[in-house]
Structure formats: structure tokens, C-alpha cells
C-alpha beads as a LAMMPS data file, in Angstrom:
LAMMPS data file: protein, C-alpha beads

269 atoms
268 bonds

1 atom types
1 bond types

-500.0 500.0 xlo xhi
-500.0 500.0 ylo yhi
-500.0 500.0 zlo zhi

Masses

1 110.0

Atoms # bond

1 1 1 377.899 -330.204 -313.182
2 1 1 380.656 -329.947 -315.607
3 1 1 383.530 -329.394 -312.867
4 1 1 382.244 -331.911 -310.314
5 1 1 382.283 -334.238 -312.870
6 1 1 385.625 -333.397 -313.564
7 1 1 386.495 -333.914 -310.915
8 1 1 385.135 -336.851 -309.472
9 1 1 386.726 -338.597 -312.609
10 1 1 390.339 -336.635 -311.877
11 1 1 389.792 -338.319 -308.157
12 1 1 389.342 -341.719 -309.374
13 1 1 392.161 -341.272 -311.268
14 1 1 393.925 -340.933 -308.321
15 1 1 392.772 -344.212 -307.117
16 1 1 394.956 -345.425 -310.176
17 1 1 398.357 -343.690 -309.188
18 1 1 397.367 -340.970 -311.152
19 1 1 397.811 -337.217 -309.612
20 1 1 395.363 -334.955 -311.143
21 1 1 395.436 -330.966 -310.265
22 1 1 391.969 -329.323 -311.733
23 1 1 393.010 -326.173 -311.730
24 1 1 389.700 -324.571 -313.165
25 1 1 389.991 -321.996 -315.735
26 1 1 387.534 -319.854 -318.069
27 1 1 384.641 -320.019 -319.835
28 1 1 385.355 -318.859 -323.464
29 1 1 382.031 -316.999 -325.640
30 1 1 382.862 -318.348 -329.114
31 1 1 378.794 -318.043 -330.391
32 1 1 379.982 -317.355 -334.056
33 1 1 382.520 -320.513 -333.948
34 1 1 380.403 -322.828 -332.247
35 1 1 376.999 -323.440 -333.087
36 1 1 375.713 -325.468 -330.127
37 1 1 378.069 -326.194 -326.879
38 1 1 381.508 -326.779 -326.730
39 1 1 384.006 -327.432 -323.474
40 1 1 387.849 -327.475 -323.900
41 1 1 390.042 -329.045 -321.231
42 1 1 394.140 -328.558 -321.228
43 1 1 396.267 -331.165 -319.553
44 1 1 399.799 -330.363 -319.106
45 1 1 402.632 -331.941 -317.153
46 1 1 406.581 -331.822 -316.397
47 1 1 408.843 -335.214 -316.741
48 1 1 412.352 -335.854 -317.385
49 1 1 413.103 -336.022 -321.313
50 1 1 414.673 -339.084 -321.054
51 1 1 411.127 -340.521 -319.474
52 1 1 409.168 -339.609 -322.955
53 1 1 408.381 -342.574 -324.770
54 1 1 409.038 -341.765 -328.774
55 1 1 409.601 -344.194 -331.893
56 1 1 413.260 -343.746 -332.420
57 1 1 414.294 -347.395 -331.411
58 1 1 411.185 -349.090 -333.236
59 1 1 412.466 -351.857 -335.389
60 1 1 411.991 -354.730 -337.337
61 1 1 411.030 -357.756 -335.296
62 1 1 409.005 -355.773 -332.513
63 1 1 405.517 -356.947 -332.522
64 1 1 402.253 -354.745 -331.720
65 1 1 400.246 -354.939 -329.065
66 1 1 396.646 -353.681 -329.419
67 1 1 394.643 -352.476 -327.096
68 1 1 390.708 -352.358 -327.618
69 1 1 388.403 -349.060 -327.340
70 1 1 385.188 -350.801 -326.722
71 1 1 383.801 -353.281 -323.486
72 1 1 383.860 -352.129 -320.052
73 1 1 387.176 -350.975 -317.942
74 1 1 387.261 -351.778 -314.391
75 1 1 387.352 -347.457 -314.273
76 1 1 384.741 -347.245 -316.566
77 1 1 380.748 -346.617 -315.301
78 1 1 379.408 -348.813 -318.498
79 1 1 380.078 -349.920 -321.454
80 1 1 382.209 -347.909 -324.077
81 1 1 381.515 -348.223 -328.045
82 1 1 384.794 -347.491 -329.043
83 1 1 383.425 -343.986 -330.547
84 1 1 386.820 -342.400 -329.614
85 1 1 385.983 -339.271 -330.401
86 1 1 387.573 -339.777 -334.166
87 1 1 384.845 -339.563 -336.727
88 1 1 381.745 -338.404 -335.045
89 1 1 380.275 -336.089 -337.767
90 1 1 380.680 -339.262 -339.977
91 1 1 378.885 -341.002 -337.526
92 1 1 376.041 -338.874 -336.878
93 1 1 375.561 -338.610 -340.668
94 1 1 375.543 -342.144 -341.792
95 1 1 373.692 -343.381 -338.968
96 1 1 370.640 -341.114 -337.851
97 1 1 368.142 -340.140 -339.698
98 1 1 367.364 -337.006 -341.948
99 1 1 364.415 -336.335 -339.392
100 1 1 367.362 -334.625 -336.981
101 1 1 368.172 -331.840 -339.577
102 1 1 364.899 -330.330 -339.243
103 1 1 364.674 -330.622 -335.399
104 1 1 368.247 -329.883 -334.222
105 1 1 369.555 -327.526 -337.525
106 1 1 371.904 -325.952 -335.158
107 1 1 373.566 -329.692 -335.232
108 1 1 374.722 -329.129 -339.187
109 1 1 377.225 -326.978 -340.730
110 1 1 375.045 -324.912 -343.100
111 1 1 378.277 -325.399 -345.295
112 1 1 377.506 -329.315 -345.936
113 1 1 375.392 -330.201 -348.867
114 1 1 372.023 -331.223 -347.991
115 1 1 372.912 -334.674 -349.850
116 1 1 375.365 -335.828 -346.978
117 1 1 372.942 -334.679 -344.166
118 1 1 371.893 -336.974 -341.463
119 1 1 371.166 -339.779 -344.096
120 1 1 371.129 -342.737 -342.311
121 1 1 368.006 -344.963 -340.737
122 1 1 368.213 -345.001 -337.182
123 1 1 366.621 -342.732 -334.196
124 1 1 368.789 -341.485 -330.894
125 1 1 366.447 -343.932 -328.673
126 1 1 367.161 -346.968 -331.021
127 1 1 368.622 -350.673 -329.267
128 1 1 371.556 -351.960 -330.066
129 1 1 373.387 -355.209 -329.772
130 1 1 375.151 -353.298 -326.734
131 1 1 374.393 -352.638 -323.862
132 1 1 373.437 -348.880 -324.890
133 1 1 371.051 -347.529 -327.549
134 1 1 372.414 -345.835 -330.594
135 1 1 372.453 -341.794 -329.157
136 1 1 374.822 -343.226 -326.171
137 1 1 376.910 -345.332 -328.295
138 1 1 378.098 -342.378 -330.259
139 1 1 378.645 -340.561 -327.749
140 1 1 380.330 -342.723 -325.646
141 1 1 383.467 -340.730 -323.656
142 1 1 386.943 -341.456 -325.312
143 1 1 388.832 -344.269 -323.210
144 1 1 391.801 -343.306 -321.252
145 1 1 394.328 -346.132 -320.841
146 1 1 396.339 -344.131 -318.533
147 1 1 396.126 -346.803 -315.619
148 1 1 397.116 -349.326 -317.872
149 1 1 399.968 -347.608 -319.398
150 1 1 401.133 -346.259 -315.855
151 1 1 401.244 -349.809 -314.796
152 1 1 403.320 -350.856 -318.118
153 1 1 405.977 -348.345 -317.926
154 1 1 406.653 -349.190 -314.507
155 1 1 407.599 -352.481 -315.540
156 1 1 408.782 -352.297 -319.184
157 1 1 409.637 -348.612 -319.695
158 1 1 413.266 -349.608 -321.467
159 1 1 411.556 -352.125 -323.489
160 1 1 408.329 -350.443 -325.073
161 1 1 409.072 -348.777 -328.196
162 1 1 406.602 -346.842 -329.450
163 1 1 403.073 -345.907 -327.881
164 1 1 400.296 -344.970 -331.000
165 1 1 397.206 -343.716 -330.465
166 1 1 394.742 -344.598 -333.334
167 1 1 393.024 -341.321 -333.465
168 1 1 393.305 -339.608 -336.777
169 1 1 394.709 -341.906 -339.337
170 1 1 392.865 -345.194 -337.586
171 1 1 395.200 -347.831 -338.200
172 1 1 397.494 -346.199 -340.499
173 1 1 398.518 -343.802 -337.634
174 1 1 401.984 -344.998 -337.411
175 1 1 402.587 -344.013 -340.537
176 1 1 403.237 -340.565 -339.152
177 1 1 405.890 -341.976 -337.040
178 1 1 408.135 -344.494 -338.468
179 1 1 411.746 -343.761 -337.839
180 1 1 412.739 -344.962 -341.034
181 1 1 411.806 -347.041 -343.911
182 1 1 409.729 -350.337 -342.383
183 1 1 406.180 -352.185 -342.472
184 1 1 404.025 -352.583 -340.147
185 1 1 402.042 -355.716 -340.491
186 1 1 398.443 -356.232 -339.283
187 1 1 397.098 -359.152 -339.287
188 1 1 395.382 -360.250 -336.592
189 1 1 393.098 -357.340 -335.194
190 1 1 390.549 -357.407 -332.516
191 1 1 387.289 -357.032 -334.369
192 1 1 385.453 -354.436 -335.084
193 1 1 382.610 -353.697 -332.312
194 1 1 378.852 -353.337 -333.454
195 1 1 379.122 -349.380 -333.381
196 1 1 381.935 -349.749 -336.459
197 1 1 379.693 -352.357 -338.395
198 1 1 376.783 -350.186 -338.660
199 1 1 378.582 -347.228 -339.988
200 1 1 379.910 -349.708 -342.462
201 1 1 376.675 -350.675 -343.374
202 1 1 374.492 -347.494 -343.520
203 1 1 377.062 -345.851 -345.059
204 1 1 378.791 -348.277 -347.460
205 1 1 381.875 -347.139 -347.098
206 1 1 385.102 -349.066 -348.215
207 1 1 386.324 -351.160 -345.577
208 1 1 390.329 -349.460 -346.881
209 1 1 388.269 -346.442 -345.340
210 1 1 387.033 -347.528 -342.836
211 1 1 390.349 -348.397 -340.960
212 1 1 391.880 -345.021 -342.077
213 1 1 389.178 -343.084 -340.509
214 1 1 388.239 -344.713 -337.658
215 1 1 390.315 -347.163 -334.810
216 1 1 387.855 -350.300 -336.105
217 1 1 388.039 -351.228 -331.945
218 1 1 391.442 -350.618 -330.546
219 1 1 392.517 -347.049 -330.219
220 1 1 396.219 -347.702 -328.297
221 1 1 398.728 -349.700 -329.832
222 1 1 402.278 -350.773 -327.814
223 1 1 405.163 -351.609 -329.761
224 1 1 407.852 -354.057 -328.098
225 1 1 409.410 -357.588 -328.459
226 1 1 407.226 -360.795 -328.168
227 1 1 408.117 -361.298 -324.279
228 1 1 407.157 -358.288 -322.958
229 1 1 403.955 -358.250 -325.381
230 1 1 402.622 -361.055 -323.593
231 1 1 403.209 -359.435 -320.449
232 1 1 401.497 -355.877 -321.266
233 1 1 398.538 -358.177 -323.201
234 1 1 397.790 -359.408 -319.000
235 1 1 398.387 -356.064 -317.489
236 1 1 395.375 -354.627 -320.245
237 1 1 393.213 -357.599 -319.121
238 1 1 393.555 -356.855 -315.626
239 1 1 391.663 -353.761 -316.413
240 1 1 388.977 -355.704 -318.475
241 1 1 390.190 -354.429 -321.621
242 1 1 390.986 -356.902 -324.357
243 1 1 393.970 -356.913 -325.489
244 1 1 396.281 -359.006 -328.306
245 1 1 399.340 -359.247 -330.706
246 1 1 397.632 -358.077 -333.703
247 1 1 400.787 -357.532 -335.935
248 1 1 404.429 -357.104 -336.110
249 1 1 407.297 -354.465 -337.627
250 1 1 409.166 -355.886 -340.969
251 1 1 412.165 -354.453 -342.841
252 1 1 410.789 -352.546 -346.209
253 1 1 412.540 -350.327 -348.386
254 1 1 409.702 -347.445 -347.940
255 1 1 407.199 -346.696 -344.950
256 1 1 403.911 -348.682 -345.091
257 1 1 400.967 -350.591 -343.290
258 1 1 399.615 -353.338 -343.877
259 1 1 396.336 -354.431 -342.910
260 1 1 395.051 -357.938 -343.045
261 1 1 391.659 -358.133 -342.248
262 1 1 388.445 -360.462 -342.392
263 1 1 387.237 -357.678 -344.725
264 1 1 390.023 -357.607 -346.661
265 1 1 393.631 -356.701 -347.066
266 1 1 395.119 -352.506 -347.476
267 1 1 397.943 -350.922 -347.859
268 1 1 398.496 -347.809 -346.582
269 1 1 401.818 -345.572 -347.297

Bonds

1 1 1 2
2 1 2 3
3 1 3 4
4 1 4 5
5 1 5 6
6 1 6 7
7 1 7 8
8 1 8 9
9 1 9 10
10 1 10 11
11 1 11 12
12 1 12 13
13 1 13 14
14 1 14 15
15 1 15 16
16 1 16 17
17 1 17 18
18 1 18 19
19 1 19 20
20 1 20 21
21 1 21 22
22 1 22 23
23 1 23 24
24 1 24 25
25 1 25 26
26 1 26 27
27 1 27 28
28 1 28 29
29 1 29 30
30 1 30 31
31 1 31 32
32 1 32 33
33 1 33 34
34 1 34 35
35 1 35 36
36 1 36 37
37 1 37 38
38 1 38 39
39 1 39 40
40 1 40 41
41 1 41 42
42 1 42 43
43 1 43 44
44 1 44 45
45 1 45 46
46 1 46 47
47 1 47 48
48 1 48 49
49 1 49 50
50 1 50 51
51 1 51 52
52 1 52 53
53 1 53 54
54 1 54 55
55 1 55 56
56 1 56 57
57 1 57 58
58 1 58 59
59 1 59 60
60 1 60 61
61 1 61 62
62 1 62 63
63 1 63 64
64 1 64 65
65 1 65 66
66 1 66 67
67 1 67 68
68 1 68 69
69 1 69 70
70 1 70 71
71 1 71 72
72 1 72 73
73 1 73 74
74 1 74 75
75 1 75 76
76 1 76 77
77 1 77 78
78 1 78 79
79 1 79 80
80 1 80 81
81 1 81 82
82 1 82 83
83 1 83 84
84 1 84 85
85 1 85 86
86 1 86 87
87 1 87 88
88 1 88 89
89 1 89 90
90 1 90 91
91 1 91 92
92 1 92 93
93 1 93 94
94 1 94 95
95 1 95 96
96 1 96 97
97 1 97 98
98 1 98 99
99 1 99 100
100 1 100 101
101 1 101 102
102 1 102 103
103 1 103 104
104 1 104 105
105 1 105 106
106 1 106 107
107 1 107 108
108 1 108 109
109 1 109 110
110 1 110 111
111 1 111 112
112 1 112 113
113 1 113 114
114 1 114 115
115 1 115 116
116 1 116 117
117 1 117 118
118 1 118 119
119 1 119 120
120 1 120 121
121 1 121 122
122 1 122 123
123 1 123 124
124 1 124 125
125 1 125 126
126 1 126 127
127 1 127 128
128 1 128 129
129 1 129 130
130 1 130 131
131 1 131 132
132 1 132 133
133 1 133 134
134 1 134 135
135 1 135 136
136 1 136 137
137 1 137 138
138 1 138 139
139 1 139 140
140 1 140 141
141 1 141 142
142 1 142 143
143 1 143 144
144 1 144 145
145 1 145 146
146 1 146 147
147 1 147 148
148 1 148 149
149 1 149 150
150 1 150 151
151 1 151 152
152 1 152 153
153 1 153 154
154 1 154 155
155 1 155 156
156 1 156 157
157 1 157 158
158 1 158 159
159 1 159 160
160 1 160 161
161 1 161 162
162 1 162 163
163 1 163 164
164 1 164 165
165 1 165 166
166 1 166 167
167 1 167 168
168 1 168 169
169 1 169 170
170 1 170 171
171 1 171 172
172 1 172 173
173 1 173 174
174 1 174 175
175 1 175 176
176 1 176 177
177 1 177 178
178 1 178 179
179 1 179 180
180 1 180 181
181 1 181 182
182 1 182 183
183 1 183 184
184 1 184 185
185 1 185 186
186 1 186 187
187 1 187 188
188 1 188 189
189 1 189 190
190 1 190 191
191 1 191 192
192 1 192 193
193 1 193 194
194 1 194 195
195 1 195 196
196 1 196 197
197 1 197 198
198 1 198 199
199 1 199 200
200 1 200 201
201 1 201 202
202 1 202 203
203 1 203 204
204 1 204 205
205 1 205 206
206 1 206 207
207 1 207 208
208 1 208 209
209 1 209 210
210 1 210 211
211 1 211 212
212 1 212 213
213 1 213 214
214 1 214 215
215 1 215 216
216 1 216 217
217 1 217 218
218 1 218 219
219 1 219 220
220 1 220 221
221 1 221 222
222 1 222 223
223 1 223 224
224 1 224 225
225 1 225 226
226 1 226 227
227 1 227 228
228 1 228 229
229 1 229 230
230 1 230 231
231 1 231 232
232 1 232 233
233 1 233 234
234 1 234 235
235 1 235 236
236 1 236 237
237 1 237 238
238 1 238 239
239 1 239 240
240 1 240 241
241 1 241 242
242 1 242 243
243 1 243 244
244 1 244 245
245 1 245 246
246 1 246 247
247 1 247 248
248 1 248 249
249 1 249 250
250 1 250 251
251 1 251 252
252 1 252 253
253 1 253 254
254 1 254 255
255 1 255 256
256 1 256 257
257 1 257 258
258 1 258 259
259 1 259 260
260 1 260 261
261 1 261 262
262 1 262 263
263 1 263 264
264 1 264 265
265 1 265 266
266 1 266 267
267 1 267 268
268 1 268 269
């Protein structure tokens, strides 16, 4: 089940300009590592190094372009949280209830203190204000934006300077890949989806956290000048994925972000 499905999503890839080789591989025993079921994929390709899209010519005055991890792509079978596979212990912890620990022990670490296990209020089966009850919003798949960013380096390749993905680090990623000295200024985010909120709430955890540890609703962030912004914002929504300038890149004498949000405003260095 695990390699047609693979597959079937590798061949609608394809329908995207994407070429996709599943070349199978192994299945690895790893009992004393992994307590319940784990399956590893490896992508790998060849390009020209002068085709790799790095940081080195971000500067003061692009603007950023983000990108949202929640909604419904026109690849996607329903409707995505956002989860994006960043935080999901956290998750499952703050949000289900301390019922699970007893039924599924194989789901904890024996390692974690019983005081941070599975303490929050809801059940698997609980609605949402999505489309999908709580067990499928946390584990809902991790968005690829590959057809979108396909379609925006065939147009803009010379003009994007810097593609982030707000995995680890949330929206201080780009910390970890300023060329130099600079801010980046946030200001104007997409808002968080429900998922987000009700981590937020269960857990009370700082909202400075909260953006560090998870993507708060957009995972990919583009950074270019204003023009071409525009233009990448209409290739996203031609996918169904909301998209908008949420900041820009400022001249600063040490490497920071900024966030500016209705929750408040962080700085992160």
C-alpha cells in the first residue's frame, strides 16, 4: 500500500512537470530505535550548480513572499492543516488527552516525564472548525510546493533570492541563512490556521514560541523584489494556495527577525 501510494503521488507529480523515478529500496528492522512504525524515503537529483538557488545575493530592499501550509492545493486530495511535519510530539502532547498513554504506551518515549504526557483535552475522533477532525489534522501530509516553485523558476529564476522553508526554526528560519548582517521584517503574516490556535490554547505556550517552533501557516517563504513578488503571489494562487508579501529585508548591523504579529511583536537573533 505504501509503494502504490508512492507512487501514484510520484505520477501526479508528473502531471506537474515533475519527473519522479521510484526506485524502491529496503525495508530497514530498527525495533530497538523505533517503537511503533517508521518509513524513510531519499530523494536525490543532479542539476547544474549554477541552477541552485542559495541566499548569497539576498539584500536589503527584497521583500518576502509567503506561502501558506494550510487550505486545499489543486494537487492536494483534501484539506491540509498546515501540520508540516515540524512539531508533532508537541502536538500530540498538548492536544490529546492523557487517556492515549494508557492505550497506545508504545506512542511515548518512556524517557518523558509523566507530567508532559498527552495532557491536553481532546479525543482523535474530535470536529474541528476544518474540514477534518483533530487525529487527521495532525497528521495531515507535509505540503510540497514543488509545482509552484517549478513554475516560478521558470519565470524568475535570476530574480528570486532566497527560497526558506519554515521547518525547524518556524519563522526565524532565515536566521540560519543570512549572508550577512540584515533584518528581516515580518509584518504582515497570513494567519495562523485553527490547528496552530489550539496548540496555543491547550498548551499556553508563548506566542515568541510559538513562531519559533512551528510555521504559524506558511511553511515556504520566496525572497525577491516587489515586482516579481506580485507575480509569484498569482502563480501560488493558481494552485489554490494563499499567498502574500508578509515582510521585507532591512539593513541592520547584526542578523535578526522581526516578527510583527496580531499576537504580538519578537525578535529573534
Amino acid at each position: 500500500e505504501l509503494i502504490n501510494g508512492s507512487q501514484e503521488y510520484f505520477d501526479k507529480l508528473r502531471n506537474y512537470g515533475m519527473e519522479v523515478n521510484f526506485l524502491g529500496g529496503e525495508t530497514a528492522d530498527v525495533g530497538d530505535v523505533v517503537r511503533t512504525v517508521i518509513v524513510d524515503g531519499t530523494m536525490a537529483c543532479r542539476m547544474r550548480r549554477d541552477r541552485l538557488v542559495t541566499t548569497e545575493n539576498l539584500r536589503p530592499g527584497d521583500v518576502v513572499v509567503s506561502l501558506a501550509s494550510y487550505g486545499q492545493a489543486s494537487y492536494e486530495e483534501e484539506y491540509n492543516s498546515g501540520m508540516g511535519s515540524n512539531g508533532l510530539t508537541s502536538a500530540r502532547h498538548e492536544l490529546l488527552k492523557k487517556e492515549y498513554a494508557a492505550r497506545f504506551p508504545e506512542s511515548v518515549d518512556p524517557g518523558l516525564p509523566q507530567d508532559v504526557v498527552y495532557n491536553g483535552s481532546y479525543s482523535l475522533t474530535d470536529k474541528t472548525e476544518t474540514p477534518l477532525d483533530l487525529g487527521k489534522m495532525i497528521l495531515s501530509p507535509t505540503r510540497t510546493y514543488a509545482p509552484v516553485v517549478l513554475q516560478v523558476l521558470k519565470k524568475h529564476f535570476d530574480k528570486v533570492h532566497g527560497i526558506i522553508h519554515c521547518s525547524g526554526g518556524g519563522q526565524s528560519k532565515i536566521l540560519h541563512y543570512l549572508p550577512q548582517p540584515m533584518r528581516v521584517v515580518k509584518d504582515n503574516l497570513l494567519p495562523p490556521p485553527p490547528l496552530f490556535t489550539m496548540i496555543q490554547e491547550s498548551a499556553g505556550t508563548a506566542w515568541k514560541e510559538m513562531y519559533q517552533v512551528f510555521n504559524m501557516g506558511q511553511r515556504l517563504e520566496i525572497y525577491t523584489d516587489a515586482e516579481t513578488a506580485r507575480d509569484i503571489v498569482d502563480i501560488a494562487r493558481s494552485f489554490n494556495i494563499d499567498a502574500q508579501i508578509s515582510g521585507r529585508v532591512e539593513a541592520s548591523d547584526q542578523k535578526e527577525v522581526i516578527v510583527d504579529s496580531a499576537y504580538g511583536r519578537f525578535q529573534y537573533t
